[in-house]
C-alpha positions in Angstrom: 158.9 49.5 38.0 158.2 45.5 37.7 161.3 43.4 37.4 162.1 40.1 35.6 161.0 37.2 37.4 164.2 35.3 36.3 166.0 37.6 39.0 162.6 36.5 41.5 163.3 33.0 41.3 166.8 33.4 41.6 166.5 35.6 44.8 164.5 32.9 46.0 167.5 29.8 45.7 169.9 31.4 48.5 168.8 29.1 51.6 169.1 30.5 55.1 166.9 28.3 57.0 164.0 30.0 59.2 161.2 28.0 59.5 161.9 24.5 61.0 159.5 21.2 61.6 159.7 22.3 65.4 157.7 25.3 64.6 155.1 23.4 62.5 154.1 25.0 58.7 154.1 27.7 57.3 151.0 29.3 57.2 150.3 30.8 53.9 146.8 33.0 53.2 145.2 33.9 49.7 142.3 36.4 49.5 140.1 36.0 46.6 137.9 38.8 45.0 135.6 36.6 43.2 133.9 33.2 44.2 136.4 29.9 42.8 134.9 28.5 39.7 136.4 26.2 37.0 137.6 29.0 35.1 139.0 32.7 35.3 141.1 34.9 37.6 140.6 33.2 40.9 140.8 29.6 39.7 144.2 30.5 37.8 144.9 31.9 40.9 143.8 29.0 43.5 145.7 26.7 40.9 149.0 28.7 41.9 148.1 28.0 45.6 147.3 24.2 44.8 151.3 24.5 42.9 152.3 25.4 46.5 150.9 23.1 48.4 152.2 20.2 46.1 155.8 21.7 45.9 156.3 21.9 49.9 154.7 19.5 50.8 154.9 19.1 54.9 156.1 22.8 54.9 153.5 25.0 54.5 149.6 24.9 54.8 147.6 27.6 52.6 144.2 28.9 53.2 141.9 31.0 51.3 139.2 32.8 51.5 137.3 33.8 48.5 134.1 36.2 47.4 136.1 39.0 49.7 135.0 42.7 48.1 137.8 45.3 47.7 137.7 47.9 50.4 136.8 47.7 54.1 136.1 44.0 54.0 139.5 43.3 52.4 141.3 44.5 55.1 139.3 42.6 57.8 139.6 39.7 56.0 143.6 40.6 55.4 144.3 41.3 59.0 142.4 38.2 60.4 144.8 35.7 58.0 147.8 37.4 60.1 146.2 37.3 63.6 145.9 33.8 62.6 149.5 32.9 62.3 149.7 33.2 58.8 153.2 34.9 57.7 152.6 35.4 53.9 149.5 36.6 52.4 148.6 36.7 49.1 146.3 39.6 47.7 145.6 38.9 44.5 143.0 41.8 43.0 144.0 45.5 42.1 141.1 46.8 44.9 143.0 45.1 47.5 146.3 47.3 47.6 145.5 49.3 49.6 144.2 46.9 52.4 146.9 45.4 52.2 149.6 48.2 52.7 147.3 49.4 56.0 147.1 46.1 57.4 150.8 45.7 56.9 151.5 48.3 59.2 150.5 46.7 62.0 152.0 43.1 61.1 155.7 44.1 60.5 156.5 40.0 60.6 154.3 39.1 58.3 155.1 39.4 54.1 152.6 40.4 51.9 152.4 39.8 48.3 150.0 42.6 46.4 148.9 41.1 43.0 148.1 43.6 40.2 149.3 46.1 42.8 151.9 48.9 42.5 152.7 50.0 46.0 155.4 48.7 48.1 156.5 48.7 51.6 159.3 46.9 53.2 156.9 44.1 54.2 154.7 44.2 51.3 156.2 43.1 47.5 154.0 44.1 44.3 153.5 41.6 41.1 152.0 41.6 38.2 151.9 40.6 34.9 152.0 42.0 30.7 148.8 40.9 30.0 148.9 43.3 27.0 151.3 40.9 25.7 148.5 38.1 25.6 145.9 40.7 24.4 148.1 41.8 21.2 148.3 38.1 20.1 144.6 37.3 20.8 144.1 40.5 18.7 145.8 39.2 15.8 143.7 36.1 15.9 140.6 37.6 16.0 141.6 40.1 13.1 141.8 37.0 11.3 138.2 35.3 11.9 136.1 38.7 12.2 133.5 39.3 9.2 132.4 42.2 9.8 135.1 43.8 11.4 133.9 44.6 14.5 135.0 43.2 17.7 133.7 43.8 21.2 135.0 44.2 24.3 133.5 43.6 28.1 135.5 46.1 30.4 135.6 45.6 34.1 137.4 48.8 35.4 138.7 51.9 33.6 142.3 50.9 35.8 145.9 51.5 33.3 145.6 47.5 33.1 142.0 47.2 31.6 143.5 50.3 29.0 146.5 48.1 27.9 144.6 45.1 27.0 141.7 47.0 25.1 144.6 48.8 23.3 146.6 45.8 22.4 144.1 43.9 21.7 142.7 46.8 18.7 146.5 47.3 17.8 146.7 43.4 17.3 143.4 43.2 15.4 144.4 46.2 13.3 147.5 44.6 12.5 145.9 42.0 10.1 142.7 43.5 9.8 143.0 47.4 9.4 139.3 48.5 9.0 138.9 46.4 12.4 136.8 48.5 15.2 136.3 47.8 19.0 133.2 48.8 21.0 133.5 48.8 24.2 130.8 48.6 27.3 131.9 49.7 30.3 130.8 47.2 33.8 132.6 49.0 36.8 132.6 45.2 38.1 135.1 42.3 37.8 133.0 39.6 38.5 129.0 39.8 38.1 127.7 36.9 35.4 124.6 38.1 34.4 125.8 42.0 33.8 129.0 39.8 31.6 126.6 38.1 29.8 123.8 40.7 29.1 127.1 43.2 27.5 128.2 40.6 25.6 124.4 40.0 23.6 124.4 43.8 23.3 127.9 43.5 21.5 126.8 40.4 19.0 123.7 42.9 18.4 126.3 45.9 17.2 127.6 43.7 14.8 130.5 42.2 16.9 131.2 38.7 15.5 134.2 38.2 18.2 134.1 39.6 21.5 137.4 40.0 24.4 136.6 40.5 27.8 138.4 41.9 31.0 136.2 39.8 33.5 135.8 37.1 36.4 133.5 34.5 35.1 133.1 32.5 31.6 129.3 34.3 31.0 130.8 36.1 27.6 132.0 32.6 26.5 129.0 31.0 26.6 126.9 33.8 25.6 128.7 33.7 23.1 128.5 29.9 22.3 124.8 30.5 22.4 124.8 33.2 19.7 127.0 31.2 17.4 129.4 34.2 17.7 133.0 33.7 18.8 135.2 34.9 21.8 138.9 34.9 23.4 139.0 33.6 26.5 140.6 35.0 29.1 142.4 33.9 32.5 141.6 30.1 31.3 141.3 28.1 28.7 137.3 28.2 28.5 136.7 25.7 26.1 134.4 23.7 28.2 132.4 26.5 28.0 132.4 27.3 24.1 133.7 24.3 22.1 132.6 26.3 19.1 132.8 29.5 20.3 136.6 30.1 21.6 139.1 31.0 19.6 142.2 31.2 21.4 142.6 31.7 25.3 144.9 34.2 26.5 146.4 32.4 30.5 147.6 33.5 33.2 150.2 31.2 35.4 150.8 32.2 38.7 152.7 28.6 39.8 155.9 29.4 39.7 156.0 32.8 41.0 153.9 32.0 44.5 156.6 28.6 44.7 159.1 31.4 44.9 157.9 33.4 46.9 157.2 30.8 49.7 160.4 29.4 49.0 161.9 32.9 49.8 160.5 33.1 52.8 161.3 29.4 54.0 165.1 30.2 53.5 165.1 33.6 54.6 165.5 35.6 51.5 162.1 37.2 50.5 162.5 41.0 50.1 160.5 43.3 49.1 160.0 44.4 45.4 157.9 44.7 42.3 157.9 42.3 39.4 156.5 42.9 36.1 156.7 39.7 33.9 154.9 38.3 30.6 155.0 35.9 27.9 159.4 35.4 28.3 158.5 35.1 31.9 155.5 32.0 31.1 153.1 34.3 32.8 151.2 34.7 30.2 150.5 32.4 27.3 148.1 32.6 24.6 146.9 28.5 22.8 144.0 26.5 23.2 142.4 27.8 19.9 139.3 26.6 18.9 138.3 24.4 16.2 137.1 26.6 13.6 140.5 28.5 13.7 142.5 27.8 11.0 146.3 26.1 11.6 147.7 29.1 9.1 145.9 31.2 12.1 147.1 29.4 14.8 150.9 29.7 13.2 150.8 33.1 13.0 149.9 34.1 16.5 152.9 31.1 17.6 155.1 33.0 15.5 154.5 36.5 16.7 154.5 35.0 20.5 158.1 34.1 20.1 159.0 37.4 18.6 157.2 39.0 22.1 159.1 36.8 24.2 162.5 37.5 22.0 161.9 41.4 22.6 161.4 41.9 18.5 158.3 42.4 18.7 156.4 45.5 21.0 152.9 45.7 21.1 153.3 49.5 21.7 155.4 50.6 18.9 154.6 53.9 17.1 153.1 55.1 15.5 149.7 55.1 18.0 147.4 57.5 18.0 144.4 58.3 20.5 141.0 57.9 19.3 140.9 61.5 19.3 143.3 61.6 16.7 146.2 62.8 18.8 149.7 60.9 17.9 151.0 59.4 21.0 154.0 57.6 20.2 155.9 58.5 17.2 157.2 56.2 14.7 160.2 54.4 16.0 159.7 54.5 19.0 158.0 52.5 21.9 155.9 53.3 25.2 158.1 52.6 28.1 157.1 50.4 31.1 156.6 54.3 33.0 154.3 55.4 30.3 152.4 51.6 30.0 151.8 51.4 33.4 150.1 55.1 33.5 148.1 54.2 30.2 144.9 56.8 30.3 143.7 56.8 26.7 142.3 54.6 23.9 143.6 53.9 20.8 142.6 54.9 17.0 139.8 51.9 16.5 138.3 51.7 20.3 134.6 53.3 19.9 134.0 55.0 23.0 135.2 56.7 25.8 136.8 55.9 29.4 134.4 55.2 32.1 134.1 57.6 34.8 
């Protein structure tokens, strides 16, 4: 089970020097799934290195490599960053778990840090982030500016993750908008533009007036821009992208979690361990609305973002039932961070099924 980051950062002040100006830099790698572009997972992801890089200054050197596939050309890629000196490696993409526990095997000196994985080892930590939390909130909003009630939603993989933010984000909706329904389409990809942008036209042409996504690129924002229809961002604030279209941005912030890290290992005191933080934590942040969201709108979501980072407010409180019509959580009660992580259906509102 993810832990608070609070207790991360903390873990990460206790200074046993290891790595001195004799021995040169610290080396530290990123593997990226996706090419880096202005906006979406790997540039919020490349801006955490660039956090690095800033904060130690003279004590560590990152490199990345980006575009790397999940699977066999994860772990080549994964092993070569350690052959080549580098003594923590970022993996940063769900696919790359895996790769990353093998390759750890045979680099016992090396850390690894698996993003959006679950797995540990005593070399490799696990992180991730409640972007459900972001995906409630950006729900709420897009309850609010829907006409005809219908929201879409680009999928990349049918992963417990993906669940959870179609779920919250049709709980959120639902919320202020009770009629609302979600259509989903299904890509089995997390970064291919012109597959992003040719879901997000069949969408508008279901009647979707707002669309989410759970994807690499900014193609659904400014297919959406095009249409005169309106989106969430996601990752980044994609507002460059859609001026007119965007109406809030749900971001991630990876900054201050990677500083840790490297600071951990600097002094001595990285261990191995999962992490599991959201909007308290500044992982996740939902702003940057759009212009033709109103500041009653904009208030609300504000509001209900402090009562998620308070603990007053859970996106998965019963009663929730399946799409099936099968109650899953009772009324007064709330899923637990066991039964989120393991999410396998979708909600009352979500049109569709799961992707095999």
């Amino acid at each position: 089970m993810y832990k608070n980051l609070a207790a991360t950062v903390v873990a990460a002040c206790f200074f046993f020097p290891v790595f001195s100006q004799t021995q040169g830099p610290l080396k530290v790698g990123f593997v990226y799934v996706a090419p880096i572009t202005e906006t979406g997972w790997v540039r919020q992801h490349d801006d955490g290195r660039k956090a690095v890089e800033a904060a130690f200054a003279g004590k560590v050197k990152t490199t990345y490599v980006e575009n790397v596939p999940e699977g066999p050309d994860a772990e080549r890629v994964i092993r070569d960053l350690a052959q080549q000196g580098h003594k923590l490696i970022f993996t940063p993409s769900f696919g790359y778990m895996e790769p990353t526990l093998k390759a750890a095997k045979d680099f016992p000196d090396v850390k690894f840090e698996s993003i959006t994985g679950y797995k540990t080892a005593p070399n490799v930590a696990a992180a991730n982030a409640r972007y459900y939390e972001g995906r409630y909130l950006a729900g709420i909003a897009a309850g609010r500016m829907t006409k005809t009630h219908v929201a879409g939603y680009v999928a990349g993989f049918p992963i417990p993750e993906v669940l959870q933010g179609i779920n919250a984000f049709t709980l959120g909706m639902r919320s202020v908008d009770p009629k609302a329904q979600v259509k989903v389409v299904w890509l089995n990809a997390w970064f291919d533009p012109p597959r992003e942008r040719e879901a997000a036209m069949t969408l508008f042409n279901q009647d979707a007036d707002v669309v989410a996504f759970h994807t690499g690129s900014d193609a659904v924002m400014v297919a959406a821009q095009e249409r005169g229809k309106m989106a969430v961002a996601y990752h980044s604030d994609m507002r460059k992208a859609g001026p007119d279209a965007q109406i809030a941005a749900v971001t991630h912030h990876w900054g201050d979690y990677y500083k840790a890290r490297t600071q951990a290992v600097l002094d001595g005191s990285w261990k191995s361990g999962q992490l599991w933080g959201g909007v308290k934590e500044g992982m996740i942040r939902v702003g940057d609305f759009g212009p033709k969201v109103p500041k009653a709108v904009q208030v609300e979501v504000q509001a209900r973002q402090k009562e998620i980072a308070a603990g007053k407010l859970r996106p998965f409180a019963g009663p929730i039932s399946d799409n099936e019509g099968k109650l899953v959580v009772i009324k007064g009660q709330s899923m637990t961070d066991e039964q989120i992580q393991g999410m396998n259906f979708l909600v009352s509102g979500v049109q569709g099924k799961i992707a095999k």
